[in-house]
Backbone bond lengths (Angstrom), bond angles and torsions (degrees), N, CA, C in turn:
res aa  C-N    CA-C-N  psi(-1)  N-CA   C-N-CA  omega(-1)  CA-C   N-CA-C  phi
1 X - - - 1.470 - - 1.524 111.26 -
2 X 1.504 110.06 -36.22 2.034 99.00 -173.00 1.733 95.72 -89.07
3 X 1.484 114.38 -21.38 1.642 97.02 160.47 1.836 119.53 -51.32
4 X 1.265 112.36 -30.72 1.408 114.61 -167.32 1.521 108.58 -65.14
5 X 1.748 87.67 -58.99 1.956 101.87 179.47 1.077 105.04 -58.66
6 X 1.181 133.26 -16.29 1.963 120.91 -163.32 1.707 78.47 -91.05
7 X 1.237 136.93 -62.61 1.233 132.84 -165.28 1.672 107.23 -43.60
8 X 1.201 93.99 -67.73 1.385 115.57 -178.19 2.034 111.33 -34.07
9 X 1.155 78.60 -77.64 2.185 83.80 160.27 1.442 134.67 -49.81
10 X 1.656 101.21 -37.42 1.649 110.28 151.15 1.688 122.21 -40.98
11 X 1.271 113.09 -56.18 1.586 128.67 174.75 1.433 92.23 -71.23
12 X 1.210 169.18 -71.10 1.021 143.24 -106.77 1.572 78.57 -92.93
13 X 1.196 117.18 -63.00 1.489 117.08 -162.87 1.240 126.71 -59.52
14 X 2.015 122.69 -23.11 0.893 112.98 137.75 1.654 134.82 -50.25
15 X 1.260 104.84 -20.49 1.948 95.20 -167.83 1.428 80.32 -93.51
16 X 1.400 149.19 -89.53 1.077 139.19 173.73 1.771 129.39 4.62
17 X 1.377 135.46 -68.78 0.620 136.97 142.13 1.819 137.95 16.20
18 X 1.137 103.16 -64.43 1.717 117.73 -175.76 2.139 81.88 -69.48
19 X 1.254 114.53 -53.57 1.584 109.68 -161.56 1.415 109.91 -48.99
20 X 1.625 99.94 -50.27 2.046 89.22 -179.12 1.728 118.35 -69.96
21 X 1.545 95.92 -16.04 1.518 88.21 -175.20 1.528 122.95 -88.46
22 X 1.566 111.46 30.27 1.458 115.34 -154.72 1.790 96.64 -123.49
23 X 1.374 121.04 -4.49 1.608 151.22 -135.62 1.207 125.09 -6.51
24 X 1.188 172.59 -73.04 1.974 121.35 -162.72 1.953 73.94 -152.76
25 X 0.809 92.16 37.03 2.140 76.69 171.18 1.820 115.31 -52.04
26 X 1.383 102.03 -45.85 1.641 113.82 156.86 1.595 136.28 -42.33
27 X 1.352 85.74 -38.22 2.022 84.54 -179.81 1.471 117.23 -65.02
28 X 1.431 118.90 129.13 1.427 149.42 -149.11 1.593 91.32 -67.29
29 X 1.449 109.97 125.77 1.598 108.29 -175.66 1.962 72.93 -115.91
30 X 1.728 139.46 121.18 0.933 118.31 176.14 1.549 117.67 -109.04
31 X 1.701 104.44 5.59 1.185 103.23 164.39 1.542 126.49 -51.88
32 X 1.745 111.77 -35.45 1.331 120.64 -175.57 1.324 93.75 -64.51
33 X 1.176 160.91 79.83 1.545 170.36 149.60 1.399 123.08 -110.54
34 X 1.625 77.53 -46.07 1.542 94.71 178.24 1.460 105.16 137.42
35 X 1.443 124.56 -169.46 1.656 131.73 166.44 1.310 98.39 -132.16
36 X 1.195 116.15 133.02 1.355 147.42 178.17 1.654 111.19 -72.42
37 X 0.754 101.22 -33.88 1.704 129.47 -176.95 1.625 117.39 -48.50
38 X 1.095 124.31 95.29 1.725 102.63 -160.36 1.358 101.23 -67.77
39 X 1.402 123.79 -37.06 1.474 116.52 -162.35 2.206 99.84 -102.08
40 X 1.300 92.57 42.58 1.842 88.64 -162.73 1.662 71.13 -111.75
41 X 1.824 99.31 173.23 1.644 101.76 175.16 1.598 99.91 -104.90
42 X 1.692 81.63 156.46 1.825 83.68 -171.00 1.294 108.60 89.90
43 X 1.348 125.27 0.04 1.772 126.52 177.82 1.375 113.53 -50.77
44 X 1.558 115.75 111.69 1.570 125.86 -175.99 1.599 97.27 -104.09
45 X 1.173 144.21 138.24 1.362 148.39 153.97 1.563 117.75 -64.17
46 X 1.256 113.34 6.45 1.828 119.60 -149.19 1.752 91.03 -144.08
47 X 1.610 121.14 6.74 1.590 111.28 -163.13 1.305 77.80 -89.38
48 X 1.425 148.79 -33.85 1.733 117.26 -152.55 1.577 94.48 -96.66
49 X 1.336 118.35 -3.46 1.078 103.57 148.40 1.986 152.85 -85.95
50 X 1.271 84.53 -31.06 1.315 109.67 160.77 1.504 114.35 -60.48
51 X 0.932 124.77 -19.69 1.744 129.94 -179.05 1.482 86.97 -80.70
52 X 1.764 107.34 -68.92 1.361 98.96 -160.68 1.719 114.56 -60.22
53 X 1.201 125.10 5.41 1.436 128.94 179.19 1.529 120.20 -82.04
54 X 2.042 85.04 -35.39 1.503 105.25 -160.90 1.890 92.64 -81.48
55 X 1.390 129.43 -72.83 1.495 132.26 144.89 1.420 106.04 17.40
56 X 0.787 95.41 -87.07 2.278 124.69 170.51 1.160 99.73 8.76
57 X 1.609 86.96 -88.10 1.566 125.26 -138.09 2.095 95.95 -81.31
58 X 1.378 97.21 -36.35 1.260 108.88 -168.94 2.092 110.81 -83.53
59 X 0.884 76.07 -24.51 2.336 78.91 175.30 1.918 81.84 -82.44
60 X 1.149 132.90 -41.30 1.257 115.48 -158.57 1.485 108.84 -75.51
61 X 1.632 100.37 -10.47 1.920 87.20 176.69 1.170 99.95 -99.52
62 X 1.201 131.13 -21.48 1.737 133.51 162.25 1.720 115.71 -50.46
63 X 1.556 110.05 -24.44 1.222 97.29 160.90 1.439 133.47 -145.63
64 X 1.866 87.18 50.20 1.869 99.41 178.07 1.299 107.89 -79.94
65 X 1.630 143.26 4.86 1.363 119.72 166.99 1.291 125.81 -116.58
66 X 1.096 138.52 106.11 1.441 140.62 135.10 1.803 106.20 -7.23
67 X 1.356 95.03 -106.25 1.582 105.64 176.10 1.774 108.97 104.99
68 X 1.414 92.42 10.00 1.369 85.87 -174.03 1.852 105.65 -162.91
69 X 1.650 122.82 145.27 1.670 113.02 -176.08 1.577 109.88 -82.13
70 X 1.565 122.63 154.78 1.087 105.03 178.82 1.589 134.45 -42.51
71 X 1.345 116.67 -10.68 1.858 110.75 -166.00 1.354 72.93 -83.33
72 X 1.774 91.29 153.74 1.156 142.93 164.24 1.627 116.43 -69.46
73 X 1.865 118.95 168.03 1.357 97.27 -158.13 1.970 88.10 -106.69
74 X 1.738 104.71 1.41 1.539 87.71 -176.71 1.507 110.80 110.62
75 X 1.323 132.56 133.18 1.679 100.64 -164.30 1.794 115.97 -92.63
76 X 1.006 101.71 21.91 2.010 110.28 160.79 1.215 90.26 -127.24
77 X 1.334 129.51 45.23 1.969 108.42 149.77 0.902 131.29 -133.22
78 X 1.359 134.64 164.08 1.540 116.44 -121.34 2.044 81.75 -167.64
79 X 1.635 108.38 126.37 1.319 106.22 -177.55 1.654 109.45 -134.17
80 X 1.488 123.14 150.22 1.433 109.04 -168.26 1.172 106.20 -126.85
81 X 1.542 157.03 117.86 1.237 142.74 -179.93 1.528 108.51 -121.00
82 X 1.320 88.96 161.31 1.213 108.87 168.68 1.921 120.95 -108.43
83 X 1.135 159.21 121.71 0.778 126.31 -133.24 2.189 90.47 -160.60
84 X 1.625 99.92 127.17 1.701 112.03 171.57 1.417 110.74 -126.02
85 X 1.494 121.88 117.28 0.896 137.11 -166.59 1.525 106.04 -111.79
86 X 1.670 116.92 104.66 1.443 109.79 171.13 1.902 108.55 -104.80
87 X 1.190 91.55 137.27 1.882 112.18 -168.89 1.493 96.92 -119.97
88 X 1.288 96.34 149.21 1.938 114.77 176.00 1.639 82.40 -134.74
89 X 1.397 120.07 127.26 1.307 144.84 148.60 1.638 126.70 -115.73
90 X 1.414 140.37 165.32 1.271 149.20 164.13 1.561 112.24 -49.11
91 X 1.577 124.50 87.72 1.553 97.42 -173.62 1.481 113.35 -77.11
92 X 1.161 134.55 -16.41 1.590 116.68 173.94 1.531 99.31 -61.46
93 X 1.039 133.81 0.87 1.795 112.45 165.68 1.444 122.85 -98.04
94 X 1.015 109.26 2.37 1.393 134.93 -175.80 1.616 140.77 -87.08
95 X 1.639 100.48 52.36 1.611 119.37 -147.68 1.795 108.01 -42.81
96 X 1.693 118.59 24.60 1.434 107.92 -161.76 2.044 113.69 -68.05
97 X 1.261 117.65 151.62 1.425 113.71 -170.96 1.446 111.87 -56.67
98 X 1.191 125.42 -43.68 1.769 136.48 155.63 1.801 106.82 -65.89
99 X 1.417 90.64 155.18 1.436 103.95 145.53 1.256 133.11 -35.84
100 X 1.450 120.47 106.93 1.456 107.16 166.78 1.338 141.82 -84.22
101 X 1.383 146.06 135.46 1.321 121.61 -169.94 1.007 129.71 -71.54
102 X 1.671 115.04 -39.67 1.393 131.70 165.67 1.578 86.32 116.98
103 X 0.829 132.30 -13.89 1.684 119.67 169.16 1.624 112.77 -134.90
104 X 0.998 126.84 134.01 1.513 126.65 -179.72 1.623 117.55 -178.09
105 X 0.984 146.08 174.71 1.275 130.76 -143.03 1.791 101.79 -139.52
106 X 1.617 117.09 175.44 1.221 110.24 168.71 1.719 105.60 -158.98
107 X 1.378 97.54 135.14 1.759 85.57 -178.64 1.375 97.13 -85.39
108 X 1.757 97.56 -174.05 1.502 135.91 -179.30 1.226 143.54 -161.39
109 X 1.159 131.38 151.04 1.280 127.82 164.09 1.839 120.37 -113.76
110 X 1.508 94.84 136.12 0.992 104.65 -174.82 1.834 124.63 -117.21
111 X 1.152 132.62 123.82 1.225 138.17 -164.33 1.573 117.33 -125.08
112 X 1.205 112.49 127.86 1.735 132.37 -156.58 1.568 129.73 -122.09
113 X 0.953 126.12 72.42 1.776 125.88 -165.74 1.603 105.34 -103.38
114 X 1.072 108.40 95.76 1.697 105.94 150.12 1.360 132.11 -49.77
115 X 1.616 110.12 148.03 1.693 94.71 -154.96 2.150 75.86 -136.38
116 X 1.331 101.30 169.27 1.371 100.08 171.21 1.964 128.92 -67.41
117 X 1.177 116.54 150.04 1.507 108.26 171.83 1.605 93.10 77.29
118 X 1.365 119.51 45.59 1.609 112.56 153.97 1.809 94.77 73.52
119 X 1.015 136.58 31.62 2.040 104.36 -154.92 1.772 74.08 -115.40
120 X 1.307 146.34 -143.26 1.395 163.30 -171.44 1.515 110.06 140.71
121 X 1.015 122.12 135.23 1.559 133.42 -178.05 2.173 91.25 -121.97
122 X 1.593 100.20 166.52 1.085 105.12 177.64 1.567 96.72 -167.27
123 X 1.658 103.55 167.88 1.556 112.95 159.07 1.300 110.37 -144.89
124 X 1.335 101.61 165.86 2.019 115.59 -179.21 1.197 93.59 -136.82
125 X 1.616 112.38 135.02 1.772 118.84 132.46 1.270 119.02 -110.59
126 X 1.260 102.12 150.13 1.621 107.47 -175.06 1.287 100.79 -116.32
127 X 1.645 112.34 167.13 1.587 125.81 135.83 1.123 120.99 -112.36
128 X 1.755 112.18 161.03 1.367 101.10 179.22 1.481 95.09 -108.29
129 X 1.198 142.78 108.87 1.454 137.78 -179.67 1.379 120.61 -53.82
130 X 1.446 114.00 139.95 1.658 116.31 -156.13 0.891 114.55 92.43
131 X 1.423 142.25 -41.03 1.095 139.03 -172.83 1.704 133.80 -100.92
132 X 1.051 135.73 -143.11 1.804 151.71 169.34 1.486 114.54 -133.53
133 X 1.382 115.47 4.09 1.529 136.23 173.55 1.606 117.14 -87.52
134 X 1.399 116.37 124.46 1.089 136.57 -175.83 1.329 116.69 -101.21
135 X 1.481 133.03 177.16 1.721 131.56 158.70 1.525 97.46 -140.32
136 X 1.231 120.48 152.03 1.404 144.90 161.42 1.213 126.72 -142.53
137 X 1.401 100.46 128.90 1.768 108.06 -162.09 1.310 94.48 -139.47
138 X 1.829 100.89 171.92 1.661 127.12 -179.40 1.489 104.73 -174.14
139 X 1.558 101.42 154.81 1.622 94.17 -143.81 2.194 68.61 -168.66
140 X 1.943 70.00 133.48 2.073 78.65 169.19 1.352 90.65 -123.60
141 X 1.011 124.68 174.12 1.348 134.70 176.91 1.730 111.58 -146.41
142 X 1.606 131.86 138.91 1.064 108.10 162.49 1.416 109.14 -130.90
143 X 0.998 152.03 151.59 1.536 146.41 -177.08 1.674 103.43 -105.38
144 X 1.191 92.65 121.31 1.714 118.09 174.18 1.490 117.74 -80.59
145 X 1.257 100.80 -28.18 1.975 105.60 164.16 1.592 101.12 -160.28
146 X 1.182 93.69 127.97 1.595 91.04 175.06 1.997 100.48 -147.73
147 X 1.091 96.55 158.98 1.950 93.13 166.83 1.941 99.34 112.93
148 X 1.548 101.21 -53.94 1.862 86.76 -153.18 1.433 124.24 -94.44
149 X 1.105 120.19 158.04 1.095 121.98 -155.73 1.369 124.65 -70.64
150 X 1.084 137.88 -50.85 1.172 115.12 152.23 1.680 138.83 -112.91
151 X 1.656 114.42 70.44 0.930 152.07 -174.97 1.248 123.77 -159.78
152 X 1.774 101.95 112.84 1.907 108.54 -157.53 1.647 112.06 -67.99
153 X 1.430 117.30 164.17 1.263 99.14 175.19 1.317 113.03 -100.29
154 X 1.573 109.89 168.57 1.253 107.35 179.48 1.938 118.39 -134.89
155 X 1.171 121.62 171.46 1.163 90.96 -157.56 1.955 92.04 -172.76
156 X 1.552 114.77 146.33 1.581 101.63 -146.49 2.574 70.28 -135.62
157 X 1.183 88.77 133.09 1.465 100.95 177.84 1.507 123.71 -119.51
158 X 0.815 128.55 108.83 1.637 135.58 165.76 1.574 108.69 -69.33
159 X 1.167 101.13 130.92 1.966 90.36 163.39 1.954 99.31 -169.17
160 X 1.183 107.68 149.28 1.529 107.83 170.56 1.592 103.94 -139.11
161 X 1.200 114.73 150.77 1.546 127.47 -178.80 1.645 110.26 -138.55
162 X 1.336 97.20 137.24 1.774 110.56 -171.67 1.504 99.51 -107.49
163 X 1.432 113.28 133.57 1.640 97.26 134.57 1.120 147.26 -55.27
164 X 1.375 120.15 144.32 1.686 116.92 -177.36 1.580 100.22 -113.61
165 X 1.409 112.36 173.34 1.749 143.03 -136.81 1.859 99.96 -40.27
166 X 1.874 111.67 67.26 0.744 132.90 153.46 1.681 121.25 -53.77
167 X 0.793 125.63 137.94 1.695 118.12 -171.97 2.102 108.52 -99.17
168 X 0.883 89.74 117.50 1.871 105.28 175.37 1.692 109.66 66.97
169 X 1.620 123.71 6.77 0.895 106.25 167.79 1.389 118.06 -139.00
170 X 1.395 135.07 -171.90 1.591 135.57 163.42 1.314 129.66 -137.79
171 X 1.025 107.11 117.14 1.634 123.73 170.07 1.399 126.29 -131.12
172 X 1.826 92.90 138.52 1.185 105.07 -177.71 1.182 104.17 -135.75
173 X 1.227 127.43 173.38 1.991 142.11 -162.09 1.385 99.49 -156.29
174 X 1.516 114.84 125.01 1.094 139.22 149.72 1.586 153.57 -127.36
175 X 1.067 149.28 149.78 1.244 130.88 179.44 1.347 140.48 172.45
176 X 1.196 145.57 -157.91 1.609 132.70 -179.40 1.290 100.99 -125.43
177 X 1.805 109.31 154.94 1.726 117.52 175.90 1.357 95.44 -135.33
178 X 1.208 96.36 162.59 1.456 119.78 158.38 1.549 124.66 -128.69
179 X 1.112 151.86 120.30 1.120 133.68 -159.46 1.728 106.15 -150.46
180 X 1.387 119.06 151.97 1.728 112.61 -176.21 1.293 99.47 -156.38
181 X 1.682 103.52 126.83 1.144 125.88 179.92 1.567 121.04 -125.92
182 X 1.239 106.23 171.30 1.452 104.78 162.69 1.976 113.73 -158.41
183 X 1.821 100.05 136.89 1.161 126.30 174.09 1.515 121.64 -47.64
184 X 1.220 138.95 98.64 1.422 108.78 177.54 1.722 88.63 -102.48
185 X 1.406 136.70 -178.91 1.363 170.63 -163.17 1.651 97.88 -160.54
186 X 1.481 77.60 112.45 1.849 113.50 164.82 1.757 123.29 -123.99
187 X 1.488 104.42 103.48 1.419 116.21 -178.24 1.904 101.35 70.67
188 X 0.992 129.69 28.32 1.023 126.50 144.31 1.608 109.45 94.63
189 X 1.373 103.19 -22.33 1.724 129.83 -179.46 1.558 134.22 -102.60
190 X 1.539 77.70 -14.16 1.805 96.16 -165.78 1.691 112.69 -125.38
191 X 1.138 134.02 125.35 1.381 134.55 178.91 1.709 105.60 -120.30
192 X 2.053 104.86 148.54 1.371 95.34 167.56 1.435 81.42 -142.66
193 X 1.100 110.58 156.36 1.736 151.31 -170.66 1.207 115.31 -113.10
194 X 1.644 122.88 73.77 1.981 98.57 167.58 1.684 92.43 -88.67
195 X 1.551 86.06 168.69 1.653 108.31 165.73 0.802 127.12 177.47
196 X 1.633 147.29 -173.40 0.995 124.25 -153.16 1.977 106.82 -165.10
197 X 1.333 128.90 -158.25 1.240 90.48 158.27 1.855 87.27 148.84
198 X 1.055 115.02 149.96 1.575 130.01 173.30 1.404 123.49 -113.67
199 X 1.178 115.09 130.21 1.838 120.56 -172.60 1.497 110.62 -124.87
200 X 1.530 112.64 123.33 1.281 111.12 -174.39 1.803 99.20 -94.23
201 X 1.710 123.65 139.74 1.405 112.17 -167.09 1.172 84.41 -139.62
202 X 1.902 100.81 145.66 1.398 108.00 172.38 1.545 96.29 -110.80
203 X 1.333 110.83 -172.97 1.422 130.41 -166.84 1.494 117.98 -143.81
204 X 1.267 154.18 94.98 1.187 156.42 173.26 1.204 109.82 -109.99
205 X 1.582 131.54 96.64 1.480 146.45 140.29 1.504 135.49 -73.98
206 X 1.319 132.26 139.95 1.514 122.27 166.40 1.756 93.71 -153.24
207 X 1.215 99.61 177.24 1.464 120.08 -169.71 1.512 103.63 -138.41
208 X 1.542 111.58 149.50 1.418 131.23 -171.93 1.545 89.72 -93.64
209 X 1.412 118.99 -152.25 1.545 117.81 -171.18 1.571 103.27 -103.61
210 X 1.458 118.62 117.01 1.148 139.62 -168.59 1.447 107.43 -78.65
211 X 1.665 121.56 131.31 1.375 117.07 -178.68 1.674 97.41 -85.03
212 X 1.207 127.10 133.43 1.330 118.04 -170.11 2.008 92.85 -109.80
213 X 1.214 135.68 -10.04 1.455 159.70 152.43 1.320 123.36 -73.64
214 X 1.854 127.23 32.13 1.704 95.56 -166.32 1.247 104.45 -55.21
215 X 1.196 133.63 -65.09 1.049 146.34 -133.10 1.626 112.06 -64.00
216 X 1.495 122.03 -6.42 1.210 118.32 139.22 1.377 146.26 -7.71
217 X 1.455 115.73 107.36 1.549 99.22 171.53 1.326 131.44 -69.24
218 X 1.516 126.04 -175.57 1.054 132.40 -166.84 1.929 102.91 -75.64
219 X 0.873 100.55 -42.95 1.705 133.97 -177.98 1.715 71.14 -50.58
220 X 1.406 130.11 -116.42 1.845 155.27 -170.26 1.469 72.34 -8.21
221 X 1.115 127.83 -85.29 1.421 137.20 -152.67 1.346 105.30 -13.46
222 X 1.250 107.80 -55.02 1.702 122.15 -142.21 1.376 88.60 -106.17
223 X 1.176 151.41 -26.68 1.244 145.29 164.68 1.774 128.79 -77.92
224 X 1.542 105.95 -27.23 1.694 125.06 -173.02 2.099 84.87 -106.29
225 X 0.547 114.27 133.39 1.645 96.18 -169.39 1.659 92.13 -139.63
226 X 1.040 120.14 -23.26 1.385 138.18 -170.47 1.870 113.47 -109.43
227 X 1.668 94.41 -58.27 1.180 121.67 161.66 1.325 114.33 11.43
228 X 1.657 140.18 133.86 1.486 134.25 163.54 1.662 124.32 27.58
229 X 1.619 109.36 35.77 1.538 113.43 173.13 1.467 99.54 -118.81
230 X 1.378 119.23 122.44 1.359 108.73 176.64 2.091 81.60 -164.94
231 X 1.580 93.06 150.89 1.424 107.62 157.56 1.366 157.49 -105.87
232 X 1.338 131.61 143.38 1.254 125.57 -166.38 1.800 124.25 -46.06
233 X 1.161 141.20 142.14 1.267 126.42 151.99 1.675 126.62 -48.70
234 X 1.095 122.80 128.06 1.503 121.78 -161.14 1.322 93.82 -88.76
235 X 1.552 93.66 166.10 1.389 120.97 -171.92 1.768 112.80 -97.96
236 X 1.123 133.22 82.89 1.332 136.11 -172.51 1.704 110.60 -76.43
237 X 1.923 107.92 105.23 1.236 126.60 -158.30 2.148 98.96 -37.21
238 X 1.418 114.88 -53.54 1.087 125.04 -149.61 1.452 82.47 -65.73
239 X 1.072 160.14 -76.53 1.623 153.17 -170.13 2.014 109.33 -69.84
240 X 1.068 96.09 30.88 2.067 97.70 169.30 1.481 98.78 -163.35
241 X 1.872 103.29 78.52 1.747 95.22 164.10 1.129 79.97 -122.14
242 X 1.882 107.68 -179.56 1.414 136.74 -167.64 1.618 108.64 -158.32
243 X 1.140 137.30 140.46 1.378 151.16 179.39 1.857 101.84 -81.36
244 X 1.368 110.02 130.17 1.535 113.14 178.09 1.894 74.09 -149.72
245 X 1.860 71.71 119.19 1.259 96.52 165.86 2.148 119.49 -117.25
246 X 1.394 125.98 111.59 1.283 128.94 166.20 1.197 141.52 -97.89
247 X 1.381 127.26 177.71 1.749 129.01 167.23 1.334 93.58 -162.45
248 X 1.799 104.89 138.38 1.368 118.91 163.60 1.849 109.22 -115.53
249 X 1.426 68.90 -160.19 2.059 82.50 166.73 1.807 93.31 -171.60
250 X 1.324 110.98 125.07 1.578 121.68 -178.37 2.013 88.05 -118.80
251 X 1.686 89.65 124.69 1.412 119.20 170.11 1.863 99.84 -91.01
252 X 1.150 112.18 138.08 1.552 112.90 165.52 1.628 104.10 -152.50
253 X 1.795 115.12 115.25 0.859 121.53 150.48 1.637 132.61 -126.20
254 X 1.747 99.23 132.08 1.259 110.87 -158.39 1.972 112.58 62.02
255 X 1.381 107.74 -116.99 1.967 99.05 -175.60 1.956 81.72 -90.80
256 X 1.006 144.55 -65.91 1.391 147.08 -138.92 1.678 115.62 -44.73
257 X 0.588 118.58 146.62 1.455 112.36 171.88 1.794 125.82 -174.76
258 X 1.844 93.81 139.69 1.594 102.89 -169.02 1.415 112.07 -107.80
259 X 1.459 110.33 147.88 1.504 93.08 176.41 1.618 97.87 -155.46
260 X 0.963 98.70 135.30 1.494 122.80 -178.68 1.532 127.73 -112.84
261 X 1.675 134.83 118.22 1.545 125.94 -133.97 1.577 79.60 -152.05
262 X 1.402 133.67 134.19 1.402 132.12 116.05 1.298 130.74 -93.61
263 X 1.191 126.91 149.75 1.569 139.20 161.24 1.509 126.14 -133.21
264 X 1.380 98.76 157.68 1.626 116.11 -163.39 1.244 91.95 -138.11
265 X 1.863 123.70 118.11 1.284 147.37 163.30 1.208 118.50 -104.90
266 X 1.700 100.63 106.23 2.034 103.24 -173.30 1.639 89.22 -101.97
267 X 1.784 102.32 141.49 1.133 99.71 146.46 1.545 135.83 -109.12
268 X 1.269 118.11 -179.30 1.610 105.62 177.89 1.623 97.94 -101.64
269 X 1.778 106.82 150.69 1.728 110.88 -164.70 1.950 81.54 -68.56
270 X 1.379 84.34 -176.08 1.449 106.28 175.52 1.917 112.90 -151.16
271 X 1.334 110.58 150.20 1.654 108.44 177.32 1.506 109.27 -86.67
272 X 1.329 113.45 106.68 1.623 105.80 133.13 0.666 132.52 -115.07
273 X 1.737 119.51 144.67 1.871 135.48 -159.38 1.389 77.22 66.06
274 X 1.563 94.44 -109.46 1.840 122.76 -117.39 1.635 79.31 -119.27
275 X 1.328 117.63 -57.98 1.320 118.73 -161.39 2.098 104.29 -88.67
276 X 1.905 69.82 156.34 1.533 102.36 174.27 1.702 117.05 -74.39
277 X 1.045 133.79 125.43 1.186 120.54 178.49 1.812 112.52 -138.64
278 X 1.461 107.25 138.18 1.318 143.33 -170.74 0.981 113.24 -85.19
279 X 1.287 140.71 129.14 2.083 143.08 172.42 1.037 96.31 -113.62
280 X 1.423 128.49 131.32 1.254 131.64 170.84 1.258 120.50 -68.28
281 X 1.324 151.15 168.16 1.502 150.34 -171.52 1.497 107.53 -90.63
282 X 1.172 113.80 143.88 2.051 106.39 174.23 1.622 101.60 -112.13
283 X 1.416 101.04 129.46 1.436 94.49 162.69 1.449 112.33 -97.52
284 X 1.476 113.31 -177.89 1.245 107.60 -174.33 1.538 103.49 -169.55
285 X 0.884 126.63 119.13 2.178 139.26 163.82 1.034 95.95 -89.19
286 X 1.896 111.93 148.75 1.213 115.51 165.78 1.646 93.48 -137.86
287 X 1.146 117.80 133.56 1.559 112.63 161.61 1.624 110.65 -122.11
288 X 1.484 103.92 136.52 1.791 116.72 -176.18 1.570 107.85 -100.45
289 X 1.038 90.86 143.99 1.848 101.96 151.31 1.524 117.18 -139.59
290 X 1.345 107.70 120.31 1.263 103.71 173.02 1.592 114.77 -165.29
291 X 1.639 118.10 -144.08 1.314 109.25 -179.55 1.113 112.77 -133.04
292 X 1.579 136.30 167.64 0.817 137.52 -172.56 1.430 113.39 -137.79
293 X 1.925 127.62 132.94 1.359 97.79 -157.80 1.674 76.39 -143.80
């Protein structure tokens, strides 16, 4: 078994790897949003919205993967992944200090403990490549039918994920799934898993005091002292959910196992001011490698 994880961690750090060595073009500059501020410079009428777009779009790629079918692992089982997540989002919402592409990927690790009575708990960390931004997640799971043969299982998931050492702001993603699958057994050695399944996600963002001036000198600094710092209106999770709907298929032969998941996150528009406003949808693939014990 620690031959597996040493392997297993070997790959992660190879796929990982190319992301830190590319350096932080990604990390969230969120002044480019705009200033909220009517009498601040740079005053956009559309910045507390644009946050809430950017928030949006961005908790929803923090929680496009599953990575796994509703059955449970059993309460001594124990699963290890490895995990690459490629996402297509809106890049004009995307305050990053570089260019964004609007599609780009992020690995992970993923961790799996079966508990008794169907229940499973888990965790993920992520990176966001390019950047100094992290993800941390936890996720219970319980299965409502799982085991018989011909009757799919089904299975209801809790999980929330935070950003990590994001600069001047906070976000977090949370929410409920439902998802139903079924096991087939091939040659006695080999299993595949489709399934499928809908997740309702909330969203709770806020911001510390935003420099709406970096580019300020040291001199402005010390004289504007107050000057163009002001913060966004937060995003209160219970009024910012969105429907992400998926389907995988998990291969397992003998301990090894692959699993392959897309998702599609619609949101509903929302009013600011005067105007109607639209979030574009994120898709997102995830393909795993890992083990299963």
């Amino acid at each position: 078994m620690l031959t597996r994880l040493a392997c297993a961690s070997t790959l992660l750090a190879l796929v990982a790897a190319p992301a830190f060595a590319q350096g932080f073009s990604n990390d969230f500059q969120i002044s480019k949003l705009g200033n909220p501020q009517p009498d601040g410079t740079a005053f956009d009428p559309r910045a507390n919205g644009n946050f809430r777009a950017f928030a949006r779009q961005f908790a929803a790629v923090m929680s496009s993967s599953n990575g796994m079918p509703p059955e449970t692992l059993g309460h001594s089982g124990f699963a290890f992944s490895v995990d690459a997540t490629y996402y297509a989002v809106d890049p004009s919402t995307m305050p990053t200090l570089g260019t964004f592409r609007g599609t780009t990927w992020f690995p992970s690790v993923h961790l799996r403990k079966g508990l008794p009575f169907s229940f499973e708990v888990g965790a993920r960390a992520s990176w966001f490549p390019e950047s100094r931004m992290g993800m941390g997640g936890l996720e219970l799971k319980w299965a409502l039918n799982e085991g018989f043969a011909y009757i799919p299982d089904i299975a209801v998931r809790g999980f929330v994920n935070k950003l990590i050492n994001s600069r001047d702001f906070d976000l977090t993603s949370g929410g409920l799934d439902l998802g139903i699958g079924k096991q087939f057994a091939i040659a006695g050695m080999v299993t595949l898993t489709p399934y499928a399944g809908w997740s309702l996600v909330f969203v709770g963002a806020s911001t510390g005091n935003v420099d709406f001036r970096p580019s300020r000198t040291t001199a402005d600094a010390d004289t504007e002292l107050f000057k163009d710092y002001y913060i966004f209106t937060s995003l209160q999770a219970i009024n910012n959910t969105h429907n992400r709907f998926y389907g995988g298929l998990r291969f397992i032969g003998g301990h090894a196992l692959i699993n392959l998941e897309v998702s599609y996150s619609v949101f509903p528009s929302f009013k600011d001011g005067n105007e109607t406003r639209t979030i574009a949808g994120v898709l997102a693939g995830t393909a795993s490698l890992g083990f299963d014990f």
